[in-house]
C-alpha positions in Angstrom: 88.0 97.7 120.9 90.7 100.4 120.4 88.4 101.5 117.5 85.3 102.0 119.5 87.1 104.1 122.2 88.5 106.2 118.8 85.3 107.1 117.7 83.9 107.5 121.1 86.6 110.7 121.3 85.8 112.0 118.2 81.8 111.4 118.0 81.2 114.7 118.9 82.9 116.1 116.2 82.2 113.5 114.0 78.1 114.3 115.1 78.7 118.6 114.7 80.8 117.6 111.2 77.7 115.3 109.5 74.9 117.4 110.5 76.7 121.0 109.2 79.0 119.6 106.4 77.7 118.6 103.1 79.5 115.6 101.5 81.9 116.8 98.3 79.6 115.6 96.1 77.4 119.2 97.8 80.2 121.1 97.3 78.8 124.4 98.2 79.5 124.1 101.3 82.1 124.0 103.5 83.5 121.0 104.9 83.6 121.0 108.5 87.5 120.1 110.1 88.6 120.4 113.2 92.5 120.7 113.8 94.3 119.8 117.0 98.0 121.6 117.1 100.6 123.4 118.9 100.1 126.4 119.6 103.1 127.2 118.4 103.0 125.4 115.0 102.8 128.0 112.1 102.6 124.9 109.0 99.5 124.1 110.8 97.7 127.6 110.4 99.4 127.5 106.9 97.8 124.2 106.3 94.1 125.1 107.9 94.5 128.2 105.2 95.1 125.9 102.6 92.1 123.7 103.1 89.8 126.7 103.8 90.8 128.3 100.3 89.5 124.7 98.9 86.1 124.6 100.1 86.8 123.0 104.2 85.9 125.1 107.4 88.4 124.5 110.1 88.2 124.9 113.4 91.6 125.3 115.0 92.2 123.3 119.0 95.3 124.5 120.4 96.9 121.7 123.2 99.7 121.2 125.0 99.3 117.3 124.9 99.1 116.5 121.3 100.7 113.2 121.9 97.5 112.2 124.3 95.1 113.6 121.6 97.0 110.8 118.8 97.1 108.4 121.4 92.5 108.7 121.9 92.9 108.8 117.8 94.6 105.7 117.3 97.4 107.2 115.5 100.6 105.1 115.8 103.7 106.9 116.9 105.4 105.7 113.4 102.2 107.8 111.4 102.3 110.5 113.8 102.7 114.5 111.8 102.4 117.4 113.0 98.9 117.7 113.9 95.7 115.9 114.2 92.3 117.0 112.1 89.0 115.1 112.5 86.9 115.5 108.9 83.6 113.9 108.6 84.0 110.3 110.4 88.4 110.0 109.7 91.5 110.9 111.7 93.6 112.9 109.4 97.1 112.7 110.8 99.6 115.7 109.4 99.6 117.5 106.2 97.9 115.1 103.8 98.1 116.5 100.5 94.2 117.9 99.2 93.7 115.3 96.5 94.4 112.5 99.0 92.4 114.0 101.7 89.6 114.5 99.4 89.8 110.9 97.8 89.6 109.4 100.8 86.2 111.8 101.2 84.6 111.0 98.1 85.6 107.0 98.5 84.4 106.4 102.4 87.1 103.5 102.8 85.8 102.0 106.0 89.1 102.6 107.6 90.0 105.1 110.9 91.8 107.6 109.1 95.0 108.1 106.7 98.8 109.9 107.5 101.1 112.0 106.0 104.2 111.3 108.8 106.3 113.8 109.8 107.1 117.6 108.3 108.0 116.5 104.7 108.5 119.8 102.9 107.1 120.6 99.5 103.2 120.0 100.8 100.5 122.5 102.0 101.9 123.8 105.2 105.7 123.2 104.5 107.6 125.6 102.2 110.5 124.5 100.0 110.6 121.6 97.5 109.6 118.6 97.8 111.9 116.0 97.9 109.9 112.9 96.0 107.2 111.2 96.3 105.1 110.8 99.7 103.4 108.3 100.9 100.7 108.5 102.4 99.1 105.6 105.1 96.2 104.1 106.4 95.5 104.6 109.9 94.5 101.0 111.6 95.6 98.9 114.4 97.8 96.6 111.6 100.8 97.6 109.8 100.9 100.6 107.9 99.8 100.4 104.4 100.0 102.9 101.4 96.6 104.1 100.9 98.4 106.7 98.1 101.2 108.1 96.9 101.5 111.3 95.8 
């Protein structure tokens, strides 16, 4: 259930983001991403940047409530980042490192979404190094689980 009313809030994105975006295999062009954030959140435009320099288009949402827009996601406070991006029919919770995102894009796992938590520094978005490995997890209704590690 909690998965149907997920999808339900991002169908529209998820309908605007198949029809306009070709899959990476099409690389030519763009892939469509929309980005929920704070207003005030300077890693996010730093992180938008990033992706559009690497063949995404990303729309930028500015809100208030990001917490409600994680909440209709599905994202689990432990997973939560810094912002929320819908690509193609995922959740991608805070700064997921390219490779991973676009693994997960040219795999299709049949899975909600994945999460970089938290402001880990030393990944698109955050300046300064980074301190080790990162995991990065699978967005579901069970316990997290690495879906990489980078």
């Amino acid at each position: 259930m909690q998965k149907e009313i997920n999808m339900r809030f991002f169908t529209p994105i998820f309908a605007v983001t198949t029809v306009l975006s070709a899959s990476v295999a099409h690389a030519a062009a763009p892939i469509e991403a929309t980005l929920y954030r704070n207003p005030q959140c300077g890693c996010c435009d730093e992180y938008a940047k990033h992706l559009e320099a690497n063949g995404f288009e990303v729309t930028l949402k500015d809100t208030t409530d990001l917490s409600q827009i994680k909440k209709m996601a599905g994202v689990p406070e432990q997973l939560a980042g810094c912002h929320t991006m819908s690509v193609e029919n995922y959740v991608v919770e805070g700064l997921v490192p390219l490779d991973t995102l676009n693994r997960l894009l040219e795999e299709k796992p049949e899975i909600r979404g994945i999460s970089l938590p938290g402001m880990p520094t030393g990944v698109p978005g955050m300046p300064g190094p980074k301190s080790g490995p990162l995991n990065i997890y699978v967005i579901s209704n069970d316990a997290p689980e690495v879906y990489a590690t980078e």
